[in-house]
N, CA, C and O of each residue as an XYZ file, in Angstrom:
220
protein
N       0.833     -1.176      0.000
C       0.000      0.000      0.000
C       0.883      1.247      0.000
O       1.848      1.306      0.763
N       0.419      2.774     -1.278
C       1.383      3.490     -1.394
C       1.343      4.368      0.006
O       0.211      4.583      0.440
N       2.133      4.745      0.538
C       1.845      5.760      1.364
C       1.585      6.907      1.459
O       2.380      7.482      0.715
N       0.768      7.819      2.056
C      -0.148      9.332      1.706
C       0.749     10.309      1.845
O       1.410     10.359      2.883
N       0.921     11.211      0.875
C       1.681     12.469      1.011
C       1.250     13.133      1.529
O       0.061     13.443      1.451
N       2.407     13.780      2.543
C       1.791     15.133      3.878
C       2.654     16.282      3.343
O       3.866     16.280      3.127
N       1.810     17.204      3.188
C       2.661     18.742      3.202
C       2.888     19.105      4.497
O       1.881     19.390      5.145
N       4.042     19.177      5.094
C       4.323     19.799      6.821
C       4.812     21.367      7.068
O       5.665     21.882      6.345
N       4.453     21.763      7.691
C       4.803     23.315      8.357
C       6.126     22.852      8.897
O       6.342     21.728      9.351
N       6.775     23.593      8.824
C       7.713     23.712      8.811
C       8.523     25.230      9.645
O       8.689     26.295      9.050
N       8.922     24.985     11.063
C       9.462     26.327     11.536
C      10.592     26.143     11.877
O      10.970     27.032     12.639
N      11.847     24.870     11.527
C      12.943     25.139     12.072
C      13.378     24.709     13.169
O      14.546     24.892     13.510
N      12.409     23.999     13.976
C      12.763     23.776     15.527
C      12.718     22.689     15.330
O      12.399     22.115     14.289
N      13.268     21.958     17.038
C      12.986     20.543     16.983
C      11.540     19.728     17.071
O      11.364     18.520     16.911
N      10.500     20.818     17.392
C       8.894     20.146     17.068
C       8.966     19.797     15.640
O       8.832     18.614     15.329
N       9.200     20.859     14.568
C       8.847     20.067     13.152
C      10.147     19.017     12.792
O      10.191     18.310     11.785
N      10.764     19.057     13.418
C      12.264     17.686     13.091
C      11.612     16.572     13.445
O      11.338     15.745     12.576
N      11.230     16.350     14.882
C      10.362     15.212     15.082
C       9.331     15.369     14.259
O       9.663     14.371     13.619
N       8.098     15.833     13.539
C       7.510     15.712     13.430
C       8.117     15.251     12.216
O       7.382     14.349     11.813
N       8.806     15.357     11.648
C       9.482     14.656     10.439
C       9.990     13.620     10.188
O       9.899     12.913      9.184
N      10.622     13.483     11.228
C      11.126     11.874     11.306
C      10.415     10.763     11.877
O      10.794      9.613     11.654
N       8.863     11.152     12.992
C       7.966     10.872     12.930
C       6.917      9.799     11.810
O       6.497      8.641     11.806
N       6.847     10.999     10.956
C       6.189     10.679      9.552
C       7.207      9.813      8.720
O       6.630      9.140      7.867
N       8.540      9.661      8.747
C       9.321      9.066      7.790
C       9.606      7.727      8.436
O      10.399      6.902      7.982
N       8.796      7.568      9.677
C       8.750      6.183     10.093
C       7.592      5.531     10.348
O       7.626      4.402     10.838
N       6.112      6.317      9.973
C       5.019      6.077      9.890
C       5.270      4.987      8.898
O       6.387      4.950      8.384
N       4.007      3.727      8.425
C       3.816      2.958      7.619
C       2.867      3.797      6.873
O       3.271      3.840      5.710
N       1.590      4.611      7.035
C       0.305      5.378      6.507
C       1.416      6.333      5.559
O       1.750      6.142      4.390
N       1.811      7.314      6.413
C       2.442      8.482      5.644
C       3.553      8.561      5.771
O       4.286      7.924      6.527
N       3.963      9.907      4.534
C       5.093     10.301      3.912
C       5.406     12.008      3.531
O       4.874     12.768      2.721
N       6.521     12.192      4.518
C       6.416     13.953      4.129
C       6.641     14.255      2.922
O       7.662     13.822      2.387
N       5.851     14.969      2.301
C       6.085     15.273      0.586
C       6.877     16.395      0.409
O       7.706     16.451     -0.500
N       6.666     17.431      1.322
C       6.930     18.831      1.317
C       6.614     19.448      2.522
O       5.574     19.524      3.177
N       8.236     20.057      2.731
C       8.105     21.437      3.789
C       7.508     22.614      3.178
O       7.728     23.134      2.085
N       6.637     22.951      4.195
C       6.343     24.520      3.734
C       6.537     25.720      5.069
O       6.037     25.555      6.181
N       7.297     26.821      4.702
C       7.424     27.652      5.563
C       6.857     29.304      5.700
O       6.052     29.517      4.793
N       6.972     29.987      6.200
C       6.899     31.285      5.695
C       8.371     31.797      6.317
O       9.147     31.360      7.167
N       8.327     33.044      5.365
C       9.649     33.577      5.759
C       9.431     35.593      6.207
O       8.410     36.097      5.740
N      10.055     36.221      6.760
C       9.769     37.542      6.938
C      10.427     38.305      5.880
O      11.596     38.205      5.508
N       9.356     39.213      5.378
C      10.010     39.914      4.125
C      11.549     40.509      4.331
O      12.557     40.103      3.753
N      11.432     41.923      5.621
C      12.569     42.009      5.246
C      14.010     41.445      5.671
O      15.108     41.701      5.177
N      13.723     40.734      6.568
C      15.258     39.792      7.150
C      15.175     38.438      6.351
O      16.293     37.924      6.313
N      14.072     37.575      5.600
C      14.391     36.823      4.861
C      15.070     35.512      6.194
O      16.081     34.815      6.279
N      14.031     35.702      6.902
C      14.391     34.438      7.958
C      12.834     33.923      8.257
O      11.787     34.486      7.937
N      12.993     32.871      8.861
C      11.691     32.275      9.569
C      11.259     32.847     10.589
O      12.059     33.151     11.474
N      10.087     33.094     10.703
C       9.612     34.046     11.994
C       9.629     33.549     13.202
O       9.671     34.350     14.136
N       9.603     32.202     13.461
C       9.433     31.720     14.622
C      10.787     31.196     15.724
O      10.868     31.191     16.952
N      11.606     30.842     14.798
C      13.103     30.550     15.052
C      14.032     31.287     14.656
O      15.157     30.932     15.008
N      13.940     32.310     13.965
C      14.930     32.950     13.210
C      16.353     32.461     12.255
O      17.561     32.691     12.200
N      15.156     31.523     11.480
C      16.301     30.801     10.926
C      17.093     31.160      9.363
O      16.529     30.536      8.464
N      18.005     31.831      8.972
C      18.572     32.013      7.728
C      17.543     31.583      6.577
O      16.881     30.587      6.871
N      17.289     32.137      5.344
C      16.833     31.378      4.319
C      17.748     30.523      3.742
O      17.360     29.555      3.088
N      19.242     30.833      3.950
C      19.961     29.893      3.219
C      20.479     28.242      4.321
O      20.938     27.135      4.039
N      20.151     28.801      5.333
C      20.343     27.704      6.018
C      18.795     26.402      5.546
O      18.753     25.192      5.767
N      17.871     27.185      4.954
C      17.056     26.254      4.700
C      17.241     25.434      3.439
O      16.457     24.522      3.175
């Protein structure tokens, strides 16, 4: 059975890491895609302050 693609939020911390490696050991699902937002003008993640290029 194929397994279901999840789009995940994504902020940089260790909640969405587990929640990633989580899912990549689920049998049901499979992370398809991070999605984040970023702040216009520093061009980082709002919640962690994480580089865009570190992403």
């Amino acid at each position: 059975m194929a397994k279901t693609p999840v789009v995940c939020a994504w902020s940089g911390g260790k909640d969405s890491a587990l929640m990633v490696h989580a899912l990549r050991q689920s049998e049901d699902y499979a992370p398809a895609m991070l999605l984040t937002t970023l702040t216009e003008p520093f061009s980082r993640i709002s919640m962690h302050g994480v580089r865009r290029e570190l992403l």
